[in-house]
Wavefront OBJ file of the C-alpha trace (Angstrom):
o trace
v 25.011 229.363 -42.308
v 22.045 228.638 -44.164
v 18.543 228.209 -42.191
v 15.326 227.060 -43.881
v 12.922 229.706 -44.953
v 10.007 230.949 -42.341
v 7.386 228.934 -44.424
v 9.739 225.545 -43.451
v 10.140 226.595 -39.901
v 6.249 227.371 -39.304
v 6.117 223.810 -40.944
v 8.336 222.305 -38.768
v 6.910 223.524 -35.826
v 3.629 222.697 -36.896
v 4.255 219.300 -36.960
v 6.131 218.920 -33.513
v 3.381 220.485 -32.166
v 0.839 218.025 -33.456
v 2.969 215.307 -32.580
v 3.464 216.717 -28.865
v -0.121 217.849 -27.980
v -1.808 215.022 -30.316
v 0.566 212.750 -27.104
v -0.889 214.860 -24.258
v -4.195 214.167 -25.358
v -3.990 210.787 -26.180
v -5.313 209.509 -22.576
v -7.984 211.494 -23.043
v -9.070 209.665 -26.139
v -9.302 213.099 -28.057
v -6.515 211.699 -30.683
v -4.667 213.787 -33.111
v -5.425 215.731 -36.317
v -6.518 218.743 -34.390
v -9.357 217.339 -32.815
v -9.297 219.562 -29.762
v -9.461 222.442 -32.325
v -12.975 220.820 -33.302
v -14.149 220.165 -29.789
v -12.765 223.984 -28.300
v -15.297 225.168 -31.217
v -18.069 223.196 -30.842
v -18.029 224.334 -26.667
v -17.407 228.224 -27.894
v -20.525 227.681 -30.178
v -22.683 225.051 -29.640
v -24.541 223.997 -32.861
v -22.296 224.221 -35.413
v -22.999 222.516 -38.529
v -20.406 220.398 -40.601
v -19.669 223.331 -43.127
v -19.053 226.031 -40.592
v -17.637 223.801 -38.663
v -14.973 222.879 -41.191
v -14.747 226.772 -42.231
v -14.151 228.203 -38.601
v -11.077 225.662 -38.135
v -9.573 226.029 -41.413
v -9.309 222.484 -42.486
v -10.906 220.448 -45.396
v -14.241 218.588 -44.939
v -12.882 214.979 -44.825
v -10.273 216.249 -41.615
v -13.221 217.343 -40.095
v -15.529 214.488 -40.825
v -13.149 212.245 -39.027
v -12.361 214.414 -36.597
v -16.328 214.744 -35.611
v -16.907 211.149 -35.580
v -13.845 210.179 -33.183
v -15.151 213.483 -30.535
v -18.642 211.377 -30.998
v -17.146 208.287 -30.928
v -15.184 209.635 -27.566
v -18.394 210.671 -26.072
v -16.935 213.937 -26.372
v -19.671 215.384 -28.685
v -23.185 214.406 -29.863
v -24.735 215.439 -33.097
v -28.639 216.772 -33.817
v -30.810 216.754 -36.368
v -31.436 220.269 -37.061
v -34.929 221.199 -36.678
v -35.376 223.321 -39.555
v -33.360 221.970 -41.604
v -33.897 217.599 -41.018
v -31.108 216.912 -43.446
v -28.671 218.805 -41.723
v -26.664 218.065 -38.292
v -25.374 220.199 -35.415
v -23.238 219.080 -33.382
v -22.981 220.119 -29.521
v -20.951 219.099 -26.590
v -22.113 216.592 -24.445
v -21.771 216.441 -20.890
v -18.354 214.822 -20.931
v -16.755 217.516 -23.536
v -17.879 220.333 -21.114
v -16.045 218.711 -18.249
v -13.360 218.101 -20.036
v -13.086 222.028 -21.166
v -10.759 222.954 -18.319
v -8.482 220.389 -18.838
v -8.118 220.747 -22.288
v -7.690 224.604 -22.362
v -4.344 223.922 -19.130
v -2.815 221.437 -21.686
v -2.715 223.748 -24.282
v -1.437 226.573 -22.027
v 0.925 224.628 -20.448
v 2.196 223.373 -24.027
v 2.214 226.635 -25.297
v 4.071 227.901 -21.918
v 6.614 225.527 -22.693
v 7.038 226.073 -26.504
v 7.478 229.539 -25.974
v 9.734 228.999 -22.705
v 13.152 230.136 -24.434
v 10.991 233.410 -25.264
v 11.000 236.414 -23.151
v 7.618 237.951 -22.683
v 8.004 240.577 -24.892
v 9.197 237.915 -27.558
v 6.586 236.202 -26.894
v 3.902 238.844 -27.903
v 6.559 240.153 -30.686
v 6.130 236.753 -31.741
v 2.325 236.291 -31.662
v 2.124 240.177 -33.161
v 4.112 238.847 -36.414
v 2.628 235.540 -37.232
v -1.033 237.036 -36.663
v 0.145 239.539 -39.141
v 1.313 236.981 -41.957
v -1.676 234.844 -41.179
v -4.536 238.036 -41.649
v -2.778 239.055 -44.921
v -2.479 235.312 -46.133
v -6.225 235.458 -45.565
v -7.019 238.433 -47.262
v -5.150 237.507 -50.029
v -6.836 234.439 -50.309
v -10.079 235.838 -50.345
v -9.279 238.255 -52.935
v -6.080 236.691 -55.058
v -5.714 239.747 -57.476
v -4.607 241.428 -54.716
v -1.178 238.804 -53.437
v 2.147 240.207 -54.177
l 1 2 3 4 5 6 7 8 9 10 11 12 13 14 15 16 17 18 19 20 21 22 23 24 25 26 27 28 29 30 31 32 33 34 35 36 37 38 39 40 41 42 43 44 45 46 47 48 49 50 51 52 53 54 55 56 57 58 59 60 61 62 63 64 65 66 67 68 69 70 71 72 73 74 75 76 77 78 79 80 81 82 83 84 85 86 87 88 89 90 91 92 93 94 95 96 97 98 99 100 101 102 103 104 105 106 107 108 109 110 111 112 113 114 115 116 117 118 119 120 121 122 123 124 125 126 127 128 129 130 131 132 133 134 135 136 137 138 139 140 141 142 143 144 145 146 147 148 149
């Protein structure tokens, strides 16, 4: 039998889990394209600007841009002028994204729970043990290409 390659299944998990948690969150207003990613690290660090924002989640600047303005948009978020630097913007949580924090991290858990349900707990970690391991030496290779096999 012939079963796509790891690369398609990360891909197709990927994209039922967008699909799936982008739904949970949905009444919440926090909409899809990873926005939760934005808002968990805006509440882990608090005054992020757009650049390191867009660097610590690993996505491009326009995903980010439009991921920033619908958190604001949500009330979620609020954005600063930086004081020593007035061109520049930080963003923060507001009042709203901190209360939400709880909730947010026991839908992911729960989705997560349930993704990995068919998984014994040893899979589980065997599982989070491998793909950590692909993803630091995709990232090392990517910062220094010579380097890739």
């Amino acid at each position: 039998m012939n079963y796509p390659s790891v690369g398609k299944l990360i891909s197709y998990l990927q994209r039922i889990n967008q699909k799936e948690v982008t739904a949970l969150l949905k009444p919440y207003g926090i909409g899809g394209g990873g926005n939760h990613s934005y808002l968990l690290a805006i509440l882990a660090t608090p005054g992020l600007n757009q650049d390191q924002l867009t660097h610590l989640v690993k996505f491009d600047k326009a995903t980010t841009t439009r991921s920033v303005k619908q958190l604001e948009e949500a009330g979620y978020i609020e954005r600063r002028v930086n004081e020593h630097d007035r061109r520049s913007i930080l963003w923060y949580p507001t009042e709203k994204g901190k209360a939400f924090e709880p909730t947010l991290r026991q839908i992911l858990a729960d989705f997560n729970f349930r993704l990995t349900a068919v998984l014994t707990e040893e899979e589980t970690k065997q599982l989070e043990d491998l793909l950590t391991k692909i993803y630091e030496s995709k990232l090392k290779n990517d910062e220094n290409p010579s380097k890739s096999r």
